[in-house]
C-alpha positions as CSV (number, residue, x, y, z in Angstrom):
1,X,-135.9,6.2,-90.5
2,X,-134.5,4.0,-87.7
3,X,-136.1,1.4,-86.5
4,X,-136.2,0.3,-82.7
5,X,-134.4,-2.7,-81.6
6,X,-136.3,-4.1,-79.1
7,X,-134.3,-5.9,-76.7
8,X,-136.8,-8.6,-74.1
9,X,-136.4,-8.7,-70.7
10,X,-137.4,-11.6,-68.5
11,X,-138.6,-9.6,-65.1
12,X,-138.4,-11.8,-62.0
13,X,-141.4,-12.9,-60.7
14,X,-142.7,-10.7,-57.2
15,X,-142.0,-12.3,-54.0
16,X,-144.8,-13.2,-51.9
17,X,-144.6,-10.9,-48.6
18,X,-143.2,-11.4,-45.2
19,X,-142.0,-14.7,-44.1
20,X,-143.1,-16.1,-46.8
21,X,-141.3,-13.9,-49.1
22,X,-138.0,-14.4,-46.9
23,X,-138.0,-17.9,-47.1
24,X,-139.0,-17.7,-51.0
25,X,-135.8,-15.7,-51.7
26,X,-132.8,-17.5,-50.3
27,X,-134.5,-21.2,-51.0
28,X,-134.0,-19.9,-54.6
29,X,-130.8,-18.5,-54.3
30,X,-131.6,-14.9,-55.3
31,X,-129.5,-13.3,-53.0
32,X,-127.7,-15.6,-50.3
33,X,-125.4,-17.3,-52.5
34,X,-125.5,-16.5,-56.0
35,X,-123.8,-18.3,-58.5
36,X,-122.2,-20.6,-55.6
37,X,-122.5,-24.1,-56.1
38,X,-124.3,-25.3,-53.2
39,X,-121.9,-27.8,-52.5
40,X,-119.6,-24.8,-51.3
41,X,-121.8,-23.1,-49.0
42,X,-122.8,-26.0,-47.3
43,X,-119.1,-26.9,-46.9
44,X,-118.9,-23.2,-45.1
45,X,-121.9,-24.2,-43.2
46,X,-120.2,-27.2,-41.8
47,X,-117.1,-25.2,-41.2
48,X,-118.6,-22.6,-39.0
49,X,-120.0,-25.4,-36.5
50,X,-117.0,-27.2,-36.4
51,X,-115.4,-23.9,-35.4
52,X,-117.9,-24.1,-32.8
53,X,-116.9,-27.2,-31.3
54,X,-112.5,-26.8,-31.5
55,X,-113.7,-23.4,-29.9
56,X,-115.5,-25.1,-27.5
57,X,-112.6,-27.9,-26.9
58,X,-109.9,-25.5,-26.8
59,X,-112.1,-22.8,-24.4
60,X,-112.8,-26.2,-22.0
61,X,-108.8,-27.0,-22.4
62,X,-107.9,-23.2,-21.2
63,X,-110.3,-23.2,-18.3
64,X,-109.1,-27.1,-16.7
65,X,-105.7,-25.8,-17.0
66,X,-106.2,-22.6,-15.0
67,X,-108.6,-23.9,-12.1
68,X,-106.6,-27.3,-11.4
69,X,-105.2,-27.1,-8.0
70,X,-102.4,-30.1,-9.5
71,X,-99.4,-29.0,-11.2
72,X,-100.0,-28.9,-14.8
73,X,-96.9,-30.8,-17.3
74,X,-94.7,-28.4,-19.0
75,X,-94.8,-29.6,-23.2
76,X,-91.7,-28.8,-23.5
77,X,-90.7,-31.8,-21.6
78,X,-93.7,-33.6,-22.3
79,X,-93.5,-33.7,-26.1
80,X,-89.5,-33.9,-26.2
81,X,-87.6,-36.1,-28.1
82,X,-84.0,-37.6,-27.6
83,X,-81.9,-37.2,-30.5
84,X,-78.0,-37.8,-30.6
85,X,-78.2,-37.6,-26.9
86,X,-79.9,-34.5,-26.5
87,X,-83.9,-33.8,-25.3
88,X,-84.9,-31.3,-28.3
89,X,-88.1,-29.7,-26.9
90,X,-91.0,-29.8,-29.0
91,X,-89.1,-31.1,-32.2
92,X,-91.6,-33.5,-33.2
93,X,-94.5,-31.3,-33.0
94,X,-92.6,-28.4,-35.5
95,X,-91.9,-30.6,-37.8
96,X,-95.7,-32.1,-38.1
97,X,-96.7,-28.2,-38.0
98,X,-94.2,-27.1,-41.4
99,X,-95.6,-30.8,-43.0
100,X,-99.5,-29.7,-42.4
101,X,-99.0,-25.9,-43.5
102,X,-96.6,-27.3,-46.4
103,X,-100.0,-28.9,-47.6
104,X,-101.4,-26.1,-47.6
105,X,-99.7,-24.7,-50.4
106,X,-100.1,-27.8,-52.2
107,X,-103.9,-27.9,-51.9
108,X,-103.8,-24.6,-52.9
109,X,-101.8,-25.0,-56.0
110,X,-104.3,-28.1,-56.9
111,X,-107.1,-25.6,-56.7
112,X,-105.0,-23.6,-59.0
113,X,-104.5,-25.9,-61.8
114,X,-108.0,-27.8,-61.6
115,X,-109.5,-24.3,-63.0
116,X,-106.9,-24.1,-65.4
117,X,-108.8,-27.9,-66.3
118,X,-104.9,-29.3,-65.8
119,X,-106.0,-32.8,-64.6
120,X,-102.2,-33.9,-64.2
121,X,-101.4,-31.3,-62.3
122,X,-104.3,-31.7,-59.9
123,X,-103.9,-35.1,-59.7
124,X,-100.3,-35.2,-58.6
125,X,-101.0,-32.2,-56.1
126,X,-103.9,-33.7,-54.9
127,X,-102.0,-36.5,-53.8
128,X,-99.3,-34.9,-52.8
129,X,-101.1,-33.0,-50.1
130,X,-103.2,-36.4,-49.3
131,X,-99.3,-38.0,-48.3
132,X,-98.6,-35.2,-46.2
133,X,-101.7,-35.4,-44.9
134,X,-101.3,-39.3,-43.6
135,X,-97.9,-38.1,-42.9
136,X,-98.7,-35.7,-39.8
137,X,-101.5,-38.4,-39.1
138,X,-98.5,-41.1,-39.1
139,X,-96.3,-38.6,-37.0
140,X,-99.2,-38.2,-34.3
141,X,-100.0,-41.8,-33.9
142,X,-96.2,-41.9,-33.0
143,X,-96.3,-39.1,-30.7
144,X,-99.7,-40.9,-28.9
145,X,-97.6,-44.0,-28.7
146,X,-94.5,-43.3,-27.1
147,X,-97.0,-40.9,-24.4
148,X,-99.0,-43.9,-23.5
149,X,-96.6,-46.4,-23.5
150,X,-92.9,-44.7,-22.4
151,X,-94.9,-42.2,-20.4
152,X,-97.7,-43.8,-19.0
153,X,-100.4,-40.7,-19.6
154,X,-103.9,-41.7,-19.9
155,X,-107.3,-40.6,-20.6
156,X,-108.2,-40.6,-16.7
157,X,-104.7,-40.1,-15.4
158,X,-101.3,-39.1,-16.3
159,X,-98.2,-39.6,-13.7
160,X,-96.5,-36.4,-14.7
161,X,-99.4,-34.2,-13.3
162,X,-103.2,-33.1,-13.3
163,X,-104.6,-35.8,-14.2
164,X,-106.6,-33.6,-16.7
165,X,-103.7,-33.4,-18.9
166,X,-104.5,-36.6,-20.7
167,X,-108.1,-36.5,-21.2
168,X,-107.9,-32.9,-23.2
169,X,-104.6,-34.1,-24.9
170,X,-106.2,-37.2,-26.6
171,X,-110.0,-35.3,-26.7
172,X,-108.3,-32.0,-28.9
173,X,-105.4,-34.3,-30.6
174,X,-107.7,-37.0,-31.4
175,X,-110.8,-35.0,-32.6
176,X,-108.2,-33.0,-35.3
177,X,-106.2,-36.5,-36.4
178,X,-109.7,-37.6,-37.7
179,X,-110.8,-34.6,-39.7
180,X,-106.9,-35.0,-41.0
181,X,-107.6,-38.9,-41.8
182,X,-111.3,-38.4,-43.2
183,X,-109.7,-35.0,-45.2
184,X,-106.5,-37.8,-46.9
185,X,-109.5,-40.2,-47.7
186,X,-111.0,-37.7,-49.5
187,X,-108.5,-35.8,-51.3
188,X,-107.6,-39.4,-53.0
189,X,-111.6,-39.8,-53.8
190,X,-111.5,-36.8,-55.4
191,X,-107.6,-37.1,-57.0
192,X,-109.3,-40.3,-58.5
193,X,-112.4,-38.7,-60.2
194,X,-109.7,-36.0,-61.6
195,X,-107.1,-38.0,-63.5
196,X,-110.4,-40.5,-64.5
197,X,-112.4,-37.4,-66.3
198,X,-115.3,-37.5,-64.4
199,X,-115.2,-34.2,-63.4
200,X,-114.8,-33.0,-67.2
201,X,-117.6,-35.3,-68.6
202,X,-120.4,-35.1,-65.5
203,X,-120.0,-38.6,-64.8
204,X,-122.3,-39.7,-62.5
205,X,-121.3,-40.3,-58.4
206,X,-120.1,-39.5,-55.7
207,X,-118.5,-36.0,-55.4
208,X,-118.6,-35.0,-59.2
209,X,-120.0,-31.7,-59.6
210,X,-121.3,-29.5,-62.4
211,X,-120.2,-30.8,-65.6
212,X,-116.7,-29.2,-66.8
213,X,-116.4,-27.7,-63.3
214,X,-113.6,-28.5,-60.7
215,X,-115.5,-26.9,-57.7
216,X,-115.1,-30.1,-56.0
217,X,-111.5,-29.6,-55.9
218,X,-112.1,-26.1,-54.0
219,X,-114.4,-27.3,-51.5
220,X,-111.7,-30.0,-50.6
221,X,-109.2,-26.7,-50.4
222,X,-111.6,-25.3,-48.2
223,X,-111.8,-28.0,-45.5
224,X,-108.1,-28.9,-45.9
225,X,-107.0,-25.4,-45.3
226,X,-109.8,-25.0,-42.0
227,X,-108.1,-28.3,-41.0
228,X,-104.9,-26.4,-41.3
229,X,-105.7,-23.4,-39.2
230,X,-106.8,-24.9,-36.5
231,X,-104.0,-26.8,-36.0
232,X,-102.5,-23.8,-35.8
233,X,-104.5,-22.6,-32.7
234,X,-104.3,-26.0,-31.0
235,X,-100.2,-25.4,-31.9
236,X,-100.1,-22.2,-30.0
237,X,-102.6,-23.1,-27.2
238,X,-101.6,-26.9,-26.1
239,X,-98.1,-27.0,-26.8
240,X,-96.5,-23.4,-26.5
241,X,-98.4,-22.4,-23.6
């Protein structure tokens, strides 16, 4: 004789209908998001309006540019720096573009190792890509000096030009340096809380997480690398066009 193994089932409660039932089902993450921390998805939620609003700078940028009746500066010359004699076009602005991609691959690597639990590793990549980060920041506080002071361009004016040119330069440049500078405060915050244990033991604060769980660390990777890519379009749109 063989006897049944019964195994029990817990059956999911019925939704109520319409609205109602909607609302119900992704407040209680049934099918929206599950198994994602919330922490994550409201990082994508912030993502997709700040895509909104570089779209919205850049599309504003684009459509100055083309109806300005004023000759509009060539970057080449504008963002060119003497060296050994020589005007190098643009020299200044590659070599903040290879420092902010290098990061990254750094952040990614971080990512890597804080869900293999390496905290030493994560730490030391974390902070890595948080110097590079205040590196491209240091590098465009530079360029923005030498424009206003050697060159003379201004928010309301620039002598080279439309007088356009300045207000979208510092509006664009200026709104990305700060999610760079708020991104390096961060990424130290949460290279701190790694090599300290808190993410390992749930410790109570700011930016800790589940206990055990480095999704914190991923959710920085996700900004950082949005950060990233629109640098990327403001790269291609405002200095190579």
């Amino acid at each position: 004789m063989t006897q049944a193994i019964r195994t029990s089932t817990v059956e999911p409660l019925p939704l109520p209908e319409g609205v109602e039932g909607i609302v119900s089902d992704w407040s209680s993450d049934q099918r929206a998001f599950k198994n994602v921390p919330w922490g994550k998805a409201m990082m994508w939620i912030f993502l997709l309006s700040d895509t909104f609003i570089f779209s919205s700078f850049l599309i504003s940028y684009m459509t100055v540019r083309m109806s300005t009746t004023e000759p509009w500066p060539n970057p080449s010359e504008v963002f060119a720096l003497t060296l050994f004699g020589h005007k190098i076009p643009l020299i200044l602005i590659a070599i903040m573009t290879f420092v902010l991609i290098s990061s990254s691959g750094t952040m990614a690597m971080a990512v890597k190792f804080g869900y293999e639990k390496n905290k030493k590793m994560t730490f030391i990549l974390l902070l890595i890509t948080a110097a590079l980060g205040a590196t491209f920041v240091g590098m465009q506080a530079f360029e923005w000096t030498k424009l206003i002071l050697e060159e003379g361009v201004r928010p309301w004016g620039n002598p080279m030009g439309a007088a356009q040119f300045g207000s979208v330069f510092f509006m664009i440049t200026g709104f990305h340096g700060t999610h760079v500078s708020i991104g390096v405060i961060f990424l130290i915050i949460v290279a701190i809380k790694v090599l300290r244990g808190d993410l390992d033991n749930e410790r109570p604060g700011f930016m800790t997480g589940r206990k055990g769980k480095y999704e914190i660390v991923e959710i920085m990777g996700l900004y950082w690398h949005f950060v990233d890519l629109v640098w990327v379009f403001i790269f291609a749109v405002f200095y190579l066009w």
